[in-house]
C-alpha positions, 0 to 999 in steps of 0.5 A: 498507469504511470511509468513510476507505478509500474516500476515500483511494483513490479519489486519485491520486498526485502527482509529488514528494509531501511525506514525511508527518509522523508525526502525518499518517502515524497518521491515514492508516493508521487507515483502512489495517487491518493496515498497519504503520508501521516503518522509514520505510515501510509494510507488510502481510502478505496471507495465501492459500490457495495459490500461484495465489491469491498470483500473482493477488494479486501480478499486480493489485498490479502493474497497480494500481502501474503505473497509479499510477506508485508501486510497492510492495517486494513479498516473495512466498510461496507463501501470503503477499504482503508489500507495503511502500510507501515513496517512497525519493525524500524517504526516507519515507512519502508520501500517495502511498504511503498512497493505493496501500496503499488500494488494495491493501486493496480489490484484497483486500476 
């Protein structure tokens, strides 16, 4: 895990966090592999060998999100997750929203 990944989150959320600006926005993800910028949020596919795997996945999301107060969109499928962050409050992508993907992307590793 890179140093960047770790970093990012190990932070917590900040209530009424700032859209990031594009040029932040790109930083952040350099260190989210395989997370995607597209329509005012982020998003990843994750990929499993089977159903119970990908309700696993889905029910860490879902502690992780509830202890940070930030929820992802989820989109899920027998083999696959879809997990988007945007803060719909200010219409955007957050550093919020990048910290809960950082962690994600460890519940993954």
């Amino acid at each position: 895990m890179s140093k960047e990944l770790r970093v990012l989150s190990a932070l917590n959320c900040r209530a009424k966090a700032p859209m990031l600006l594009v040029s932040e926005l790109m930083l952040r993800l350099r260190a989210l592999p395989g997370w995607d910028y597209a329509d005012n949020r982020i998003s990843k596919t994750f990929r499993f060998a089977n159903y119970y795997e990908t309700i696993a996945f889905v029910n860490a999301i879902a502690y992780v999100a509830n202890r940070q107060n930030h929820h992802p969109d989820l989109s899920v499928h027998y083999d696959r997750v879809i997990v988007s962050f945007a803060t719909h409050d200010v219409g955007g992508v957050t550093l919020n929203d990048c910290i809960c993907a950082a962690r994600i992307e460890e519940l993954s590793a």
